[in-house]
C-alpha positions as CSV (number, residue, x, y, z in Angstrom):
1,X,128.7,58.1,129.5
2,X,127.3,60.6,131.9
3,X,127.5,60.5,135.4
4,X,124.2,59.8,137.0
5,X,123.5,62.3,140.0
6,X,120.0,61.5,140.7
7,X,118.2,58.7,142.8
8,X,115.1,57.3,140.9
9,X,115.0,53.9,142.7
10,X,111.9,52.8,143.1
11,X,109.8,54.8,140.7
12,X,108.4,54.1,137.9
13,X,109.2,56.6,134.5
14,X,107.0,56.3,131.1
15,X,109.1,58.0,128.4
16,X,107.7,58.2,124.9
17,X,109.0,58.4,121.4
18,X,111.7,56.8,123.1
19,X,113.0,54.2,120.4
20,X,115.9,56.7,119.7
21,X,117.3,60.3,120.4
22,X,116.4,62.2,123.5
23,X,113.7,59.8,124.5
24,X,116.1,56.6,124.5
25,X,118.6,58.9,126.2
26,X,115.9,59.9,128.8
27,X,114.9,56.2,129.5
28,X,118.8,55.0,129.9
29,X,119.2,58.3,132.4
30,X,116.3,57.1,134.6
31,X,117.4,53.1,134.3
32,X,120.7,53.9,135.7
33,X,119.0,56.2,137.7
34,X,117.2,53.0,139.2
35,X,113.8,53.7,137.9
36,X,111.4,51.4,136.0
37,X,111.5,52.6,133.1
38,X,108.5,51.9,130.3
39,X,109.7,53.3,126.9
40,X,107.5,53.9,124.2
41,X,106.9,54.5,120.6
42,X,105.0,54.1,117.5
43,X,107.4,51.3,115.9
44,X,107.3,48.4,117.8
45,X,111.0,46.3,117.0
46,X,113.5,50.0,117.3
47,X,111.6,50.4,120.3
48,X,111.5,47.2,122.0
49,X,115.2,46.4,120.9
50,X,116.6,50.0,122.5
51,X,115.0,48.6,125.6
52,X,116.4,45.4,125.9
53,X,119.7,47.4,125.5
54,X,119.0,49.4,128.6
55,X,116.7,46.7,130.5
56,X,114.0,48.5,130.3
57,X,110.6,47.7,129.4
58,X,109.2,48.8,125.1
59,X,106.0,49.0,124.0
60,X,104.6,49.8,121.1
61,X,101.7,52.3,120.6
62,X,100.6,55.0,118.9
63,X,100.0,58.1,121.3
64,X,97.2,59.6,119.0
65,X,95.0,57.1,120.0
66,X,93.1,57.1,123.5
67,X,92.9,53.6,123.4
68,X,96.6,52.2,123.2
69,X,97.7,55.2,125.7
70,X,95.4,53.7,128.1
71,X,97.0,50.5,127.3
72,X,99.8,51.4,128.2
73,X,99.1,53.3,131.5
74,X,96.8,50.6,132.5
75,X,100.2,47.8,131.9
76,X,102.6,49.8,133.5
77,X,100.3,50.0,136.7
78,X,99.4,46.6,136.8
79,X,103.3,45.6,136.9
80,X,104.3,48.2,139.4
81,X,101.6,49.9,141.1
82,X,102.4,52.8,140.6
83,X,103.7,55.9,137.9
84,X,106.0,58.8,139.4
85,X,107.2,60.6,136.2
86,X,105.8,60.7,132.8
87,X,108.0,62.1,129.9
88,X,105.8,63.2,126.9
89,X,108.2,63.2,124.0
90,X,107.0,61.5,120.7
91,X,106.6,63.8,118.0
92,X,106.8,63.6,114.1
93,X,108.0,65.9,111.5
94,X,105.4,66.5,108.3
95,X,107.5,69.7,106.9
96,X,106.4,72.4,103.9
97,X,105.3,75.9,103.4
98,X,101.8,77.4,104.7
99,X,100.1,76.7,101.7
100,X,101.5,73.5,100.4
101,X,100.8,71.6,103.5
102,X,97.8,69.3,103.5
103,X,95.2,68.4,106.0
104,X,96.9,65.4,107.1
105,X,100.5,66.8,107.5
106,X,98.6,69.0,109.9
107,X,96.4,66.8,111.7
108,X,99.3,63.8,111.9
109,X,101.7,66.4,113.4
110,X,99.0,67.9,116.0
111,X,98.1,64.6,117.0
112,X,101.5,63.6,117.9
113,X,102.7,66.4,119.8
114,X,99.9,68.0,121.2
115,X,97.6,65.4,121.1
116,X,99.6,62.6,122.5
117,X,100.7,65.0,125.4
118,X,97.3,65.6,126.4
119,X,96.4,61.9,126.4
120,X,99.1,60.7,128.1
121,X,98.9,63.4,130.7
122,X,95.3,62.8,130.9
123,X,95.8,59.3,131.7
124,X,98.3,59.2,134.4
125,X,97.2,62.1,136.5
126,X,94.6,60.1,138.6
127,X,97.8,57.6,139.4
128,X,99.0,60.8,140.8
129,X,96.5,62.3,142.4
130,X,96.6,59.5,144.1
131,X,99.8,59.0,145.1
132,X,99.9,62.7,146.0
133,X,103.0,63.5,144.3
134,X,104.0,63.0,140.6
135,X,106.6,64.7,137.7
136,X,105.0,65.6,134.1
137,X,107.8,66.8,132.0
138,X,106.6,68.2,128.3
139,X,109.4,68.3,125.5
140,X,108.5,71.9,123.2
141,X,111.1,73.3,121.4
142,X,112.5,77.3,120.3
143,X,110.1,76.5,117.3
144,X,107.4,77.0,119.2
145,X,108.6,80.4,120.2
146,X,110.0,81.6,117.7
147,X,108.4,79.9,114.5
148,X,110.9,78.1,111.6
149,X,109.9,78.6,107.6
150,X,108.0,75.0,106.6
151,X,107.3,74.3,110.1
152,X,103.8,76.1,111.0
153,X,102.1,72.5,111.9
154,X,105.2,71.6,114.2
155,X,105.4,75.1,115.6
156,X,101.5,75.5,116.6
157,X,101.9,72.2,118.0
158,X,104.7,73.3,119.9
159,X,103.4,76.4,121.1
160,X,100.5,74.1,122.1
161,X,102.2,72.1,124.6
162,X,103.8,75.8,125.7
163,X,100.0,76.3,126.5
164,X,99.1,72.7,128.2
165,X,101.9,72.9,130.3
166,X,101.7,76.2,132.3
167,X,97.7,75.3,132.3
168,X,98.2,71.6,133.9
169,X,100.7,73.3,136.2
170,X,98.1,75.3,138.0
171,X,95.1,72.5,137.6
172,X,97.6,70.0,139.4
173,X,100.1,72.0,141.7
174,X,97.8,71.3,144.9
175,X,97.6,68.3,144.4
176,X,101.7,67.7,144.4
177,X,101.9,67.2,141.0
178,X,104.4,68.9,138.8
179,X,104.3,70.0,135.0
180,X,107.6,71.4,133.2
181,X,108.7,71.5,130.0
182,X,112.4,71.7,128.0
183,X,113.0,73.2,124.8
184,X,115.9,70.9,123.8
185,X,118.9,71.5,120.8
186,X,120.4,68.1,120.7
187,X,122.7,66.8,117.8
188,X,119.9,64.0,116.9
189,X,119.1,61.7,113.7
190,X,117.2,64.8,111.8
191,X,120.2,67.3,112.9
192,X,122.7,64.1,111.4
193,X,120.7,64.7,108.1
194,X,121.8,68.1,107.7
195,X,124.9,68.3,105.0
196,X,128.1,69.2,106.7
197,X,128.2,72.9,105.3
198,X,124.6,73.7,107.1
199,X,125.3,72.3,110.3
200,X,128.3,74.5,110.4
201,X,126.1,76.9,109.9
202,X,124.1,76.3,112.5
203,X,126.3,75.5,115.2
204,X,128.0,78.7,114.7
205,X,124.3,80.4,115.2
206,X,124.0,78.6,119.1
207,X,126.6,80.9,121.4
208,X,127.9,77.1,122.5
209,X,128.9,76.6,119.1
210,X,127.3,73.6,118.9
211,X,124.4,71.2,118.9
212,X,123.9,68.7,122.5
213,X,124.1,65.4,123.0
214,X,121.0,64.0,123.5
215,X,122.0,62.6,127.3
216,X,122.5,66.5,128.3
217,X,118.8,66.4,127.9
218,X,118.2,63.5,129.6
219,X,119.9,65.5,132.4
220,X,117.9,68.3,132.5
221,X,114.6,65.9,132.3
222,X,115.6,64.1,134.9
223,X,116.4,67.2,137.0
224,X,112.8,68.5,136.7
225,X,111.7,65.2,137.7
226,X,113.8,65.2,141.1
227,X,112.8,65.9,144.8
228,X,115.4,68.6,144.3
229,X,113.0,70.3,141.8
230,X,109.7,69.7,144.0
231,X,109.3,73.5,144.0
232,X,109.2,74.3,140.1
233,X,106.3,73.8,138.2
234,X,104.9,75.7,134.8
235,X,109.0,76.1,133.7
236,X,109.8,75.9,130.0
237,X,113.2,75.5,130.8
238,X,116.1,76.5,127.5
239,X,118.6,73.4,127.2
240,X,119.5,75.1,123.8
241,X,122.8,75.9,124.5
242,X,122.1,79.9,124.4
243,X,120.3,79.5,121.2
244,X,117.1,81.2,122.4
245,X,118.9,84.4,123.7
C-alpha cells in the first residue's frame, strides 16, 4: 500500500472502467484520498463489488451510449452536488491485423475510448463551468504514439484522445478547468496474460526493467488532479517507466 500524499476531501471523482486495473487503483487512491468516489464500468457485479471493497460508490453503464453517461453524471450530482475530477479510463481491446479487422472491432474499440471520453467529458464540463474549477484526466497510451502491429483500431483511438485532450485544454483553460492525459505501462490483467518468456522480454525493453503497479498510476492521476497541478493543462504525461524514450 501506497502512501497517500494528496488531499481530496470533499470532492467528488468519477473514475471509469474502474471494475479492475488502473481504474480500481485510481478510485482506491482518491477514497483514501477522502474523495467521493463514483466508479464505473460496463459490467455491473466486478464493478459494484470492487467498490464495496473500497467504499465507494459502482455503477454500471456503458460509456458508448449518451444516455447511461448522462445517467450517471446526472446521479452523482444529485448525491453530492457537485463533480471535481473526472477520470476517463474504460477502454476495450478488439486486436488483429489491418485487413482482418472488421467493422465492429473498429467501431466497438472507437466507441470505448474515444467515444466514451468525449461523452463523459461532454457531460460534466457544465458542472464545472460552473463550479469554476475542475480536473479532466484522459488515460492514452505509447500506442497511440508510436503504433503496435494488430492494434490500428486501439492506436487511432488512442491518438484520438491525444487529439481531444490538448483541444479541450484550450476550449476550457479560462474557464479553470484542466485537461491532462497519462500514457500508463502498468503490470495489469492483459500484461498477466503474456507467457513468462514474453514479459521477460518486454520488461527488459522499458529502461526500469519492468512493468508498474497499477497504484503508481493512480499516483500520477491523482497528481494531475491536485491544486498542486492547477497550472498544467494539455500534458500527456509518460508514466511508462522510460519506455517512450
Amino acid at each position: 500500500m501506497r502512501n497517500v500524499t494528496f488531499d481530496f476531501t470533499g470532492r467528488t471523482v468519477i473514475v471509469t472502467g474502474a471494475a479492475r486495473g488502473v481504474g480500481r487503483a485510481v478510485g482506491k487512491y482518491f477514497r483514501d484520498a477522502g474523495a467521493s468516489v463514483y466508479l464505473v464500468d460496463v459490467e455491473a457485479e466486478p464493478v459494484r463489488r470492487t467498490a464495496a471493497e473500497i467504499d465507494a460508490v459502482g455503477l454500471a453503464a456503458d460509456v458508448s451510449s449518451t444516455a447511461e453517461v448522462a445517467a450517471v453524471v446526472e446521479r452523482v450530482v444529485a448525491e453530492t452536488g457537485r463533480i471535481d475530477v473526472l477520470v476517463n479510463n474504460a477502454g476495450i481491446l478488439r486486436d488483429g491485423v489491418v485487413w482482418k479487422l472488421t467493422d465492429e472491432d473498429y467501431e466497438s474499440v472507437m466507441a470505448v475510448h474515444a467515444g466514451g471520453t468525449f461523452r463523459f467529458t461532454r457531460a460534466v464540463v457544465p458542472h464545472l463551468r460552473r463550479q469554476g474549477v475542475g480536473r479532466i484526466v484522459n488515460v492514452t497510451s505509447y500506442t497511440g504514439l508510436r503504433g503496435n502491429p494488430g492494434q490500428s483500431n486501439y492506436a487511432m483511438a488512442k491518438a484520438g484522445i491525444i487529439g481531444f485532450t490538448k483541444t479541450t485544454a484550450k476550449e476550457l483553460a479560462r474557464f479553470g478547468i484542466t485537461v491532462n492525459a497519462i500514457s500508463p505501462n502498468a503490470h495489469t490483467r492483459m500484461i498477466s496474460s503474456i507467457p513468462a518468456e514474453k514479459l521477460a522480454e518486454l520488461s527488459a525493453g522499458i529502461p526500469m526493467g519492468r512493468f508498474a503497479d497499477a497504484s503508481e498510476m493512480a499516483a500520477a492521476v491523482a497528481f494531475l488532479a491536485s491544486d498542486e497541478a492547477a497550472y498544467i493543462t494539455g500534458v500527456v504525461l509518460p508514466v511508462d517507466g522510460g519506455l517512450s524514450l
